[in-house]
Structures are given as structure tokens and as C-alpha cells.
N, C-alpha and C positions, 0 to 999 in steps of 0.2 A: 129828397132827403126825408121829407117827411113819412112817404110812404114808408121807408128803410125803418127809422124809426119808431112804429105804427107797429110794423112786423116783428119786431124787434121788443116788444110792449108786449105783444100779444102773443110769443113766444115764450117768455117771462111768466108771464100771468099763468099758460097752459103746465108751465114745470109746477108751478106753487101749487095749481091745481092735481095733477099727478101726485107732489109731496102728501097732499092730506089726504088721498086714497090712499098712499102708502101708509101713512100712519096714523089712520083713522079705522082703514077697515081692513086692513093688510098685514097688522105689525106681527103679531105671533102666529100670522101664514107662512109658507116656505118662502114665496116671496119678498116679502117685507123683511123676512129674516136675513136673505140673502142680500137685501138693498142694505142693510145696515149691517149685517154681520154680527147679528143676533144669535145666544143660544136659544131655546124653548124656552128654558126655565128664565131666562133674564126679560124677555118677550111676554112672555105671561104674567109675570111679575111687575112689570112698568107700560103696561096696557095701558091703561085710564091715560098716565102721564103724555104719553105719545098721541093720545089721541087731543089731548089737548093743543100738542104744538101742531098737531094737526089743523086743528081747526083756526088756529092763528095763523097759518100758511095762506087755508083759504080766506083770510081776512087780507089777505095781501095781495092775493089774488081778486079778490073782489074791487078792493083800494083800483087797480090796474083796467080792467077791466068798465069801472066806474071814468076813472080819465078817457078810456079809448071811444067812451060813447058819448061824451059830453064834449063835445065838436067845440064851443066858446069859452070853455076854460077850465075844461079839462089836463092842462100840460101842469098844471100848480101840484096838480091832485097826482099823476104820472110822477112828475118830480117825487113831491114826498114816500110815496107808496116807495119807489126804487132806493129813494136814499135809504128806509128803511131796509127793503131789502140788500143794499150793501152792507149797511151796519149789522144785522143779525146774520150775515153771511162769514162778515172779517169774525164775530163775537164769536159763530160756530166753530170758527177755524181756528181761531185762537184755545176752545174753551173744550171741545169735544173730537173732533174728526179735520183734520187739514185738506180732506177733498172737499170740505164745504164750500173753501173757499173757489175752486174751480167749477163746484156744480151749480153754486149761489151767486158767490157777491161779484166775481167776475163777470158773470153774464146780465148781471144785475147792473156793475158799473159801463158795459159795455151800452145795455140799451138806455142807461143813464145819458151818458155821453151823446150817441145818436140822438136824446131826446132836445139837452142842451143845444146842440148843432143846429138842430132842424128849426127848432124854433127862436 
């Protein structure tokens, strides 16, 4: 279970990581457009702002990342990082896009739960 877990953490982490390429250095590429369903002009216009939640992405991903390498107590830091990411996952989906909540808090509460279990 642990292992499942672990994998399940580090799946997590690898999306948040991908998030902040996409909207760090991707957001008014065709790309980044097409992940959010951007026009140009609105993409160019709210650059900086994207790049910011950008970078808060990879802070969560860090957060994750951080638990997965701290073998003696690491699960507190997992914990919180995920609950986090539930909470700005249900917020996005409430507040901006309803697929946040299946790209985000879901897979977020899922490795949440496997982490609760395992340990």
C-alpha cells in the first residue's frame, strides 16, 4: 500500500509539475492555449498572472516531492501539500473551470486517501 501510495504522490507532484510549464512558459503558445482554451489576445494579456499560479503549482509540487524524499516524516508534509491540493482543486472548480476538479482535486483526494491508508 505504501508503494501504491508513493506512486500515487509522485504522479501528483509530476501533473503540478507539467501545470507550471504550462503556465509558466506555455500560456500564450498554441499549447497552453489549447490546455485552457485561450484566445491570443486574452493569453497575452494575463501572462505574468499565469505565470504566477504557475509557480505556486510548482510549490506544491515541491511540497510533494519534499515528503516523498523524507523517508521519517515525510507523510505530515504529503498530507498537507495534498490537502492543499484538494482544496485549490474543489476552489478552481468551483471559481473558474469544472474540469479542475477531475484534473486536480480528484486525483489529489485520491492520492490523499491512499496516503491516509498506507500509513
Amino acid at each position: 500500500m505504501k508503494t501504491a501510495a508513493s506512486i500515487a504522490v509522485a504522479l501528483i507532484a509530476l501533473l503540478h509539475i507539467y501545470i507550471l510549464v504550462l503556465e509558466m512558459f506555455l500560456w500564450d503558445k498554441p499549447r497552453g492555449r489549447r490546455a485552457f482554451g485561450l484566445t491570443q489576445e486574452f493569453a497575452t494579456a494575463s501572462k505574468t498572472l499565469a505565470a504566477n499560479q504557475g509557480l505556486y503549482n510548482g510549490f506544491l509540487a515541491a511540497g510533494l516531492i519534499w515528503g516523498l524524499a523524507w523517508p521519517a516524516g515525510g507523510v505530515p508534509v504529503m498530507i498537507f501539500f495534498l490537502s492543499c491540493i484538494v482544496v485549490a482543486g474543489v476552489y478552481g472548480a468551483a471559481t473558474a473551470n469544472r474540469r479542475i476538479l477531475f484534473i486536480q482535486a480528484i486525483p489529489g483526494a485520491i492520492a490523499l486517501g491512499l496516503v491516509l491508508l498506507a500509513y
